[in-house]
N, C-alpha and C positions, 0 to 999 in steps of 0.2 A: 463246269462239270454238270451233264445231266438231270435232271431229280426226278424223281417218279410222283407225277398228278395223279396217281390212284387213289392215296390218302383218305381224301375223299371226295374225288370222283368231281372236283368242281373245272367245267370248263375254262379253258383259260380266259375266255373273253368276258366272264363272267361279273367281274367286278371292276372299273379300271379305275384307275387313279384320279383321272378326271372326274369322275363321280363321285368319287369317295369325299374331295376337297369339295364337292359342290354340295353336298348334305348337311340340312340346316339341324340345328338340335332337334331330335325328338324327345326319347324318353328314358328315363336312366339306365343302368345296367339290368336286364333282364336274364338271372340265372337261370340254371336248369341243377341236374344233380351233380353234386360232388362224389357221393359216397359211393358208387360203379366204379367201376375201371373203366368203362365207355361207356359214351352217352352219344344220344341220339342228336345231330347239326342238322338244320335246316337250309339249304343256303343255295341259291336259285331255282328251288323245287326238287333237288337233290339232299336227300337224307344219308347219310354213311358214319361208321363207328369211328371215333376219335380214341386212340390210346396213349396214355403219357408216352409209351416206349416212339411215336410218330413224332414227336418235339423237335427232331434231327435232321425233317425230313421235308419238313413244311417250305414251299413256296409263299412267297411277300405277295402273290396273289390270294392266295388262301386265307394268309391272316387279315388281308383286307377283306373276304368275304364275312371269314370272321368275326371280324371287328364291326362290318357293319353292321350285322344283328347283335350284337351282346352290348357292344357298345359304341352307339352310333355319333356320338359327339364326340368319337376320337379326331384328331387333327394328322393331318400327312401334308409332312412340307418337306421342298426339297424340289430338284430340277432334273430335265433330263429321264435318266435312270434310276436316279438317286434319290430316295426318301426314306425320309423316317418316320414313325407313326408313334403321336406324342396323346395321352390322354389326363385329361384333365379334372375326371373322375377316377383315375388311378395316382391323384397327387402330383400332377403333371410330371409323369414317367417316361422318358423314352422307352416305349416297350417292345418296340423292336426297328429293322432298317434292312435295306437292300440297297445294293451295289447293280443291279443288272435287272431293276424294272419288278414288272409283275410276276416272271418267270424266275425271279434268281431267288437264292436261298432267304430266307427271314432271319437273322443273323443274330437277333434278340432272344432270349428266354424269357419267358413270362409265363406264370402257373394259370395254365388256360383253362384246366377242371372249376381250378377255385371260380374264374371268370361267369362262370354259367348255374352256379351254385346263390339259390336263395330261402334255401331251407335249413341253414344253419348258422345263424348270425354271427356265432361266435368265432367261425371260421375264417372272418378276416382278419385276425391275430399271426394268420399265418400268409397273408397277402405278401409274402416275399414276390421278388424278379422283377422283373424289366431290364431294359439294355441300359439303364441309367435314368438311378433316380437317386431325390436328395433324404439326408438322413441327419436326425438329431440328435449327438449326443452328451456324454456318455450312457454306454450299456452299461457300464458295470463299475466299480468303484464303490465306496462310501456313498458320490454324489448321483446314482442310477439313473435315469428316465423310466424305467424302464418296470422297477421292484417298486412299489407302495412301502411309505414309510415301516419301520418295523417289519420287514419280511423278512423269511429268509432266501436266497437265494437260491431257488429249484425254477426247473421246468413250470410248475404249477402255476407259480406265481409270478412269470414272465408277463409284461404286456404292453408291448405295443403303443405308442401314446396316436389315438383315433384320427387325428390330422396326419400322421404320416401312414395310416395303413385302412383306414374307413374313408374319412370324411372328403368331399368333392375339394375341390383348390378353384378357385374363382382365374378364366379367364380375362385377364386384363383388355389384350389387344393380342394381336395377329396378322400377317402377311404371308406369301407364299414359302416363304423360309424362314419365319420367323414368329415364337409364338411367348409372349410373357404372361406368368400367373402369382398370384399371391393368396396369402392363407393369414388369419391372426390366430391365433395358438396361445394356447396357456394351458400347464401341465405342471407339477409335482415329480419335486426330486426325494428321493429315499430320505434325505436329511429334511423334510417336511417343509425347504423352501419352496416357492412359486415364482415360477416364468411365465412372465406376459408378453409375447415376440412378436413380430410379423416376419413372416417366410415372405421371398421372393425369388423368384427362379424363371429366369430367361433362355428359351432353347434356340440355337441358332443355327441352319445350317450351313457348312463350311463348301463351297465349288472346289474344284479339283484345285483349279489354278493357286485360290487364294491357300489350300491348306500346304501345296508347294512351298510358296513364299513363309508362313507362317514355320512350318517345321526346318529352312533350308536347305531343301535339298530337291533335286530334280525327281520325280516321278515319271519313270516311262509313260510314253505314248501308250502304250499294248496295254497297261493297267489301269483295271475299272476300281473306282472308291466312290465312298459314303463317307462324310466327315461333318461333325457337329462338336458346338460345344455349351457349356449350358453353363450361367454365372448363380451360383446361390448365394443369395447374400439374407442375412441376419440383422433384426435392431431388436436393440431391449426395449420395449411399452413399460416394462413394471416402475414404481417409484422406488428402488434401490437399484445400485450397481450391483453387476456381477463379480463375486471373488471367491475364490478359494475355501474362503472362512463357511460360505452357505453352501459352494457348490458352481462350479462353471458351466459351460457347453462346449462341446465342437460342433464342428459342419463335413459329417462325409457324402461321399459320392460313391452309390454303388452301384455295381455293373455285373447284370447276369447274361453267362453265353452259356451253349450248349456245351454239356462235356461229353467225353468219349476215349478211347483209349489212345489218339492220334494227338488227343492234345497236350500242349505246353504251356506253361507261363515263365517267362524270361525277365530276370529284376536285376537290373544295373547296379550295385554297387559302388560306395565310394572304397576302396582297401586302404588301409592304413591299420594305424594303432589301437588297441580294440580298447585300450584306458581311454585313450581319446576319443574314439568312437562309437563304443561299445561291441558289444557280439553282431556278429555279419547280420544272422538272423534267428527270427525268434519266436518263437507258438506259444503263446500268450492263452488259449483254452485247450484246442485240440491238438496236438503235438502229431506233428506231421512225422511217420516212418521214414525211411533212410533209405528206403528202396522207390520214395514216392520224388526224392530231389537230389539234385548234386551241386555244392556249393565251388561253380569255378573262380581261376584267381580275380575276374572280374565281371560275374554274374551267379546268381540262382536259379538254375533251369527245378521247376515246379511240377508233377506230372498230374494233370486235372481229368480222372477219368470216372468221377461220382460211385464210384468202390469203397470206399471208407471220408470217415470224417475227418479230415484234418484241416489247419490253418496256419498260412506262415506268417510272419511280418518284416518289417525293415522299419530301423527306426531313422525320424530326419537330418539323423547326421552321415548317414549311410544313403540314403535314397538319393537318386538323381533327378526326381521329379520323372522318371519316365519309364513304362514299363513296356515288356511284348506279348503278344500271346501268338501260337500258330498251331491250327486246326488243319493237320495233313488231310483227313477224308474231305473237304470241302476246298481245301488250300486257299485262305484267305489267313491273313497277315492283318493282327490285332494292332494297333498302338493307342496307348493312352499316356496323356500326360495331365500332369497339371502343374497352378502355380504353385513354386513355392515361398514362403516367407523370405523374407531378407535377413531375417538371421533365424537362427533355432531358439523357438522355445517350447516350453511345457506340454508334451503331448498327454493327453488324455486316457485312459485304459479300455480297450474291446475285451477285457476279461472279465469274467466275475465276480474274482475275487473283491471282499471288500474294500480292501487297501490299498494303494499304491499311490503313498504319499510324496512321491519323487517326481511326476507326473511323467514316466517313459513309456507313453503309448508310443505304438506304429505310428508312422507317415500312412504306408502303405500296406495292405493286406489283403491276401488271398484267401479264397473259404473253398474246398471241393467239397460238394455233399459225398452223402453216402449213407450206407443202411444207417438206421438207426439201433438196429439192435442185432447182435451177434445173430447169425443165422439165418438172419435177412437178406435177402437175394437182390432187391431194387429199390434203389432212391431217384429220385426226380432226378433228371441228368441237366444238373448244371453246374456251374462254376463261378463265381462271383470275386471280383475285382474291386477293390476301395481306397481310394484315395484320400486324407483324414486333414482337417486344416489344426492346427494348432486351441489348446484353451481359451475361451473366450473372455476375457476381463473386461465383459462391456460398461462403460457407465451407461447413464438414463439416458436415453435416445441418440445414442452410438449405434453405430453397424459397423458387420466385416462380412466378406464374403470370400468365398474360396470359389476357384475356379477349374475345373474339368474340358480338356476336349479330347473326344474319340474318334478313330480314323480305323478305316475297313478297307483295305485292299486285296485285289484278285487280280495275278497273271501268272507268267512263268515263274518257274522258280529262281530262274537266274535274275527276273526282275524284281520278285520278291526280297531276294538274297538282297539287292543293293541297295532297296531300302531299308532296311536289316542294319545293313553293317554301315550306312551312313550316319544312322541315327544312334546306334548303341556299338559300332565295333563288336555284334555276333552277329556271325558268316550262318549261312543257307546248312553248312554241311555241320555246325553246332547247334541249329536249330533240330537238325533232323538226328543227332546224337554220332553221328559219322564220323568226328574228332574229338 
């Protein structure tokens, strides 16, 4: 599909891939303003207005000119056509990826205002996006990250723990598709225990051939992919284990794409007995409308169009470890999987609330934005994806890690279609709502 280079006006030969991977560190992220609606880009002597509503529209050329003034020690690995652009002062983010070179779509969301913003410190509290990055939690429970001891649970008092949304992540090592970084972290849980961890997080890119092999199934000739997968793994530093009694962790993976009225998210289901299994599915803060999903006998078609706030879930007795998304205006075909456990246990809560002594968080979870407040016309058009590994019961210098890979294809629809229904059993003509 076409895309229009007007945006901003950058010629296409303007940045290329070879360049970008040949740029040695310079100097950190160099913001501009946040608080416009458009701000002024620099980016080969060419100046032009940037507007959130353009997020949908951007060429993986553009985010590489992007990227090389804002932040020039981002990494692009990958072959061919195929790259992702990984940075390491964003918490080693996938922040976004193409399928079709310097001309094809940027397939990532990442809040590109925030990117250029350094007159409000505070504002990286809200450093959401990328097309995949790792996450620590829980949010919400008795055991927080997230709330300072004694708070109550508002907006106000939400925050972020600085390693996962301020602080740089140290590049370890690096090849052309392949980039490892680590972080040492310690942070306060609502119950006023402390975590001493070391983050580690590996991003790998996946070849067509090999993501074939890996998923089982043939991929057309005709169809262009992008495929990566990223291992985060966890150890406890602190002198106690972790338990229940002070407060655990998990390890999710989140993933932001562009939303739009074209798009879906498709979530496999196990069916059975709901004593056994529990409820199909389940909105744990924002409770998703009725008109935004439809629960078939063996999936959740999701509609992600950043209109309203809602969120669904699927918990790990239900989930198949693997979900879809498919964006008609662009026609690229989502898959994400991840590992699952070897058996079920104790998931963690993404709500608020203070309780939930059962531990029946999500596996998996969806977020669509949307306005914030009744009457509001525009939210940031994205969509977010999360994949959630289990409670952590680590003792003292134990690890776990959970694992994420993401796959982007583009062709026909009939080729689309057969990856579709080989991998999840729904057909092209239920993705597009036709049956």
């Amino acid at each position: 599909m076409p895309h229009d280079h007007k945006t901003m006006g950058i010629k296409k030969d303007c940045v290329s891939i070879k360049l970008l991977q040949a740029i040695l560190p310079m100097k950190k992220m160099k913001l501009l303003g946040l608080a416009a609606a458009t701000v002024a880009l620099s980016a080969c002597g060419i100046i032009e207005e940037i507007s959130s509503s353009d997020s949908d529209d951007w060429t993986f050329g553009q985010d590489l000119a992007f990227l090389k003034k804002h932040d020039p020690e981002c990494l692009i690995l990958g072959q061919g056509d195929s790259y992702i652009a990984v940075s390491p002062n964003w918490q080693a983010r996938v922040l976004t990826s193409t399928l079709d070179g310097e001309e094809g779509l940027s397939l990532g969301w990442y809040n590109r205002l925030l990117a250029m913003d350094d007159k409000r410190e505070e504002e990286y509290l809200n450093r959401f996006g990328g097309e995949e990055r790792l996450r620590i939690g829980p949010e919400g429970g008795d055991a927080s990250l997230f709330f300072p001891a004694g708070s109550l649970y508002t907006a106000e008092n939400w925050r972020a723990p600085s390693f996962l949304s301020k602080e740089p992540w140290k590049l370890v090592e690096r090849s052309a598709t392949e980039a490892r970084f680590e972080k040492l972290a310690e942070v306060d849980n609502a119950k006023g225990a402390h975590f001493k961890m070391l983050l580690e997080r590996q991003v790998s890119f996946i070849p067509k051939a090999d993501a074939a092999k890996i998923l089982g199934i043939d991929i057309p000739e005709g169809v262009k992919a992008v495929a990566y997968q990223s291992i985060n793994k966890v150890t406890n530093l602190g002198p106690d284990d972790w338990s229940s009694k002070f407060g655990m962790i998990n390890i999710s993976v989140q993933s932001c794409f562009t939303a739009n009225d074209t798009t879906a998210v498709f979530i496999p289901y196990k069916p059975g007995d709901m004593a056994k299994f529990g409820d199909i599915l389940s909105g744990e803060y924002f409770v998703a409308s009725e008109s935004q999903y439809v629960v078939e006998p063996n999936f959740i078609k999701f509609k992600v169009d950043a209109k309203r706030i809602e969120e669904i879930g699927v918990n790990a007795m239900r989930s198949k470890g693997i979900l879809l998304s498919f964006n008609g205006k662009s026609n690229v075909l989502t898959v994400i999987t991840y590992l699952r456990p070897a058996s079920v246990k104790g998931y963690l809560p993404n709500t608020w609330r203070r309780n939930n002594p059962k531990n029946e968080g999500d596996a998996i979870s969806v977020y669509n934005n949307g306005p914030v407040a009744q009457g509001a016309f525009y939210a940031m058009p994205f969509y977010e994806i999360s994949t959630h590994s289990p409670a952590l019961a680590l003792a003292r210098g134990k690890s776990q890690f959970h694992l994420q890979r993401t796959y982007h294809f583009s062709g026909s629809e009939y080729d689309l279609g057969k990856i579709a229904y080989a991998l999840t059993g729904i057909s092209m003509k239920q993705i597009r709502g036709e049956e």
